[in-house]
Structure formats: structure tokens, C-alpha cells
C-alpha positions as CSV (number, residue, x, y, z in Angstrom):
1,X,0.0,0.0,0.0
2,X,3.0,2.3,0.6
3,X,4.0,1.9,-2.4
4,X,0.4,2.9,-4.6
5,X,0.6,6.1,-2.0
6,X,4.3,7.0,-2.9
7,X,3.2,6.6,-6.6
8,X,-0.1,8.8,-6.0
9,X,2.3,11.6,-4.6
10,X,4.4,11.1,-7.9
11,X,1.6,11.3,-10.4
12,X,0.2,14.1,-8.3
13,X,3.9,15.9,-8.3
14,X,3.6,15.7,-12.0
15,X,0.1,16.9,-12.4
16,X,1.3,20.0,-10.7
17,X,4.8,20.3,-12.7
18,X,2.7,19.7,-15.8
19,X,0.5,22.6,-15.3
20,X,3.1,25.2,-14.5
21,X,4.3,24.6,-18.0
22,X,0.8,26.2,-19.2
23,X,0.2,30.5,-18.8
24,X,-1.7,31.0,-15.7
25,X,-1.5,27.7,-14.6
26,X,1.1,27.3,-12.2
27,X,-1.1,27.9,-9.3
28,X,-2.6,24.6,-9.7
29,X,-1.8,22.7,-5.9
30,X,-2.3,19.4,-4.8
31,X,-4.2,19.1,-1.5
32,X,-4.3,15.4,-0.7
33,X,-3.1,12.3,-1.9
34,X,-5.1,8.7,-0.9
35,X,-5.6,5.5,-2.5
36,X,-9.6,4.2,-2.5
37,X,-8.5,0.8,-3.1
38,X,-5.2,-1.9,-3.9
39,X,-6.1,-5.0,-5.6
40,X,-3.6,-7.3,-7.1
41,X,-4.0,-8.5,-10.6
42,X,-1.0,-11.0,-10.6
43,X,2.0,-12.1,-8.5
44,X,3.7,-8.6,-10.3
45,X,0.8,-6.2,-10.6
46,X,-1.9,-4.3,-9.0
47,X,-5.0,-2.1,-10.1
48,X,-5.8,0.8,-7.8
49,X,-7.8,3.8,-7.5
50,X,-5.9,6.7,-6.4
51,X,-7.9,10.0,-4.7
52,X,-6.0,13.3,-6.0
53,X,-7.6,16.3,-4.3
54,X,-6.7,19.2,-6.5
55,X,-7.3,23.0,-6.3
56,X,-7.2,23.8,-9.3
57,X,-7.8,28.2,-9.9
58,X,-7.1,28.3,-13.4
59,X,-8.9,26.7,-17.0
60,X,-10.7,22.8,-17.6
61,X,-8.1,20.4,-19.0
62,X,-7.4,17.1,-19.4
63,X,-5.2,14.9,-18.1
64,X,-4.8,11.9,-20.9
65,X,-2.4,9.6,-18.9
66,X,0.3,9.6,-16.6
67,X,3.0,6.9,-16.8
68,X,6.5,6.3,-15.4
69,X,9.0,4.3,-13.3
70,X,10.1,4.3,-9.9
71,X,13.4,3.5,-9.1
72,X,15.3,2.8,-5.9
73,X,19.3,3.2,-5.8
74,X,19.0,3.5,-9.6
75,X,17.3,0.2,-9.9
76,X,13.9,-0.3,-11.2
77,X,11.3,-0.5,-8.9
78,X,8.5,-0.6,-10.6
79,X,6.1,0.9,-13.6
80,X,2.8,2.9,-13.5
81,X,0.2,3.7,-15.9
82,X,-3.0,6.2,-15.1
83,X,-6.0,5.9,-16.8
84,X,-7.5,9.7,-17.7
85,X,-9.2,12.6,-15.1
86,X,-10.8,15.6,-16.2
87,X,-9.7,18.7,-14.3
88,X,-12.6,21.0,-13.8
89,X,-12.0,25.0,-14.7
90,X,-11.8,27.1,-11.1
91,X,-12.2,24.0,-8.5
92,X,-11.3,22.3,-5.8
93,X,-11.8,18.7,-5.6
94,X,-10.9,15.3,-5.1
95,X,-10.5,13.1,-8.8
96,X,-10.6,9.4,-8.8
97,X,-7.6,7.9,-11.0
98,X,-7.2,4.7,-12.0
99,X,-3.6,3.4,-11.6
100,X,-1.7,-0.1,-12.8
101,X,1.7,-0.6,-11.3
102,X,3.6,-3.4,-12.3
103,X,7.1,-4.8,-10.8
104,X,9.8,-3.9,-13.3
105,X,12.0,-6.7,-15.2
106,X,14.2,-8.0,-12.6
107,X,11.9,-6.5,-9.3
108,X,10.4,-8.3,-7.1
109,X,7.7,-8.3,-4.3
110,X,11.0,-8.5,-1.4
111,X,12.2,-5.4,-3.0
112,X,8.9,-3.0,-2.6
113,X,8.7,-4.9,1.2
114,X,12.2,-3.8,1.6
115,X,11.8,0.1,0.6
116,X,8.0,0.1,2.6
117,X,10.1,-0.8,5.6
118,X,12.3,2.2,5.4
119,X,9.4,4.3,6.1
120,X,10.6,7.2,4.1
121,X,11.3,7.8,0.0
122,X,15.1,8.5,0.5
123,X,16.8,7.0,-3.2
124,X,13.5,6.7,-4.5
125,X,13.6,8.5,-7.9
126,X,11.1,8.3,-11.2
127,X,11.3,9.2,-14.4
128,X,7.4,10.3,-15.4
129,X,5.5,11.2,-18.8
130,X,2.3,13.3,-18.6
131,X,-0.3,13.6,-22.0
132,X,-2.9,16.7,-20.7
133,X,-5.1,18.1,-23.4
134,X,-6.2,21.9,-23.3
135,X,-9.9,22.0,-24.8
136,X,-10.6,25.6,-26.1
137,X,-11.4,26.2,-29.7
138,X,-10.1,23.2,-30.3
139,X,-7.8,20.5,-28.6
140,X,-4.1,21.3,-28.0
141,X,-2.5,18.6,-26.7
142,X,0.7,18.3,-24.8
143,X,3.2,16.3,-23.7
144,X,5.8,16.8,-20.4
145,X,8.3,14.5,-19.3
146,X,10.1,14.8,-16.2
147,X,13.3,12.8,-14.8
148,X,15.2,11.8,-12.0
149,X,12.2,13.3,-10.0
150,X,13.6,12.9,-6.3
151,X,10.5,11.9,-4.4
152,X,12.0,12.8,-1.0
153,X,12.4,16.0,-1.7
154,X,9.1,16.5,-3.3
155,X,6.8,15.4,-0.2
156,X,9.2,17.8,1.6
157,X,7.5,20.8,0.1
């Protein structure tokens, strides 16, 4: 579970770093990070629904999907995939987003226990890829790609 929670504060990170890249938008905070539910899918992946509470002052846009790795002393951790959430124009609210996070190629289940147990997200990096879509007279789409995002440092602020 510590795990779907450290990736909900990733994806949310990058929400937020997305939208500074867009006029007017930098103001956009995240509130609250939570995960509605974990299930496992395999003996390497889980399906969860992450809760993103987002104050959000400036337009309506789309984000398409978020993906990315998490790595732990430069090894792969593991990979994530969101599903889509419309961001509503001048609100603040909580967004359901559907996640997937699979163990990487040479992961295992010992290693995520092994990181939970440290309590903390020191040497956890992730490399992550946002597609958001800006919906006014017509659909401009685009793409931001952040890397080596220290997660440590980003629950720190």
C-alpha cells in the first residue's frame, strides 16, 4: 500500500509540474493524496484507485495519462500507468484515477517490502510522462516528461 501512496504523490507531483508549463497555470496545488482501493491483478501487478484532491484556480483540462518508473538506488522498482481525469475550470476537488503498477524486469515483491520498511522515500527517484489536453477552440495537446524526480524531496515541500 505504501508503495500505490508513494506513486499517488508522484503522479500528483507531476500533475502540478505539468501545469506550471501552461500561462496561468502554475497555481494549480495538490491538497491530498489517498488510494480508495489496492487490488492485485498478478503475483507482479496491482489495479488501484488513487484519490488526488486538486485546487485547481485556473482553465478545464485534461489529463490523458500519466505513466512512469520508480526507481530505488538506480534500480527499477517498478512501472505505473494512469488511466485519464478531467480537471474542472476554477475547483477544488478530489479526482478518482485509476492506476496499474507493475514490478519492473528484474523486481520483485521483497524489494517494494524492503523500501516500505524504510518508512521514508530517500533514493527513491522516477522518471514520469504526462499527456494533458487543453480543450478551447479546439484540442491542444501536450506532452511533459520529467526525470530523476527525487520523491524525497518532493513530499518535503
Amino acid at each position: 500500500m505504501k508503495l500505490f501512496r508513494h506513486i499517488g504523490i508522484i503522479i500528483a507531483a507531476a500533475l502540478a509540474l505539468a501545469s506550471c508549463g501552461v500561462s496561468r497555470m502554475k497555481d494549480i496545488s495538490i491538497t491530498s493524496v489517498g488510494i480508495e482501493y489496492a487490488v492485485p491483478t498478478s503475483a507482479r501487478s496491482m489495479d488501484a484507485k488513487l484519490q488526488l484532491g486538486i485546487n485547481n484556480p485556473a482553465m478545464g483540462f485534461t489529463v490523458q495519462e500519466v505513466t512512469g518508473t520508480v526507481r530505488y538506488l538506480e534500480k527499477e522498482l517498478a512501472h505505473f500507468k494512469t488511466g485519464s481525469v478531467d480537471l474542472q475550470a476554477k475547483s477544488e476537488a478530489v479526482y478518482s484515477l485509476p492506476c496499474t503498477v507493475t514490478l519492473a524486469e528484474g523486481a520483485s515483491i521483497l524489494d517494494v517490502l524492503v523500501v516500505a520498511s524504510k518508512g521514508n522515500m530517500k533514493d527513491l527517484k522516477a522518471d514520469v510522462d504526462v499527456q494533458a489536453a487543453i480543450k478551447k477552440n479546439g484540442v491542444l495537446r501536450a506532452p511533459f516528461s520529467f526525470k530523476d524526480l527525487d520523491l524525497e524531496q518532493l513530499t518535503q515541500n
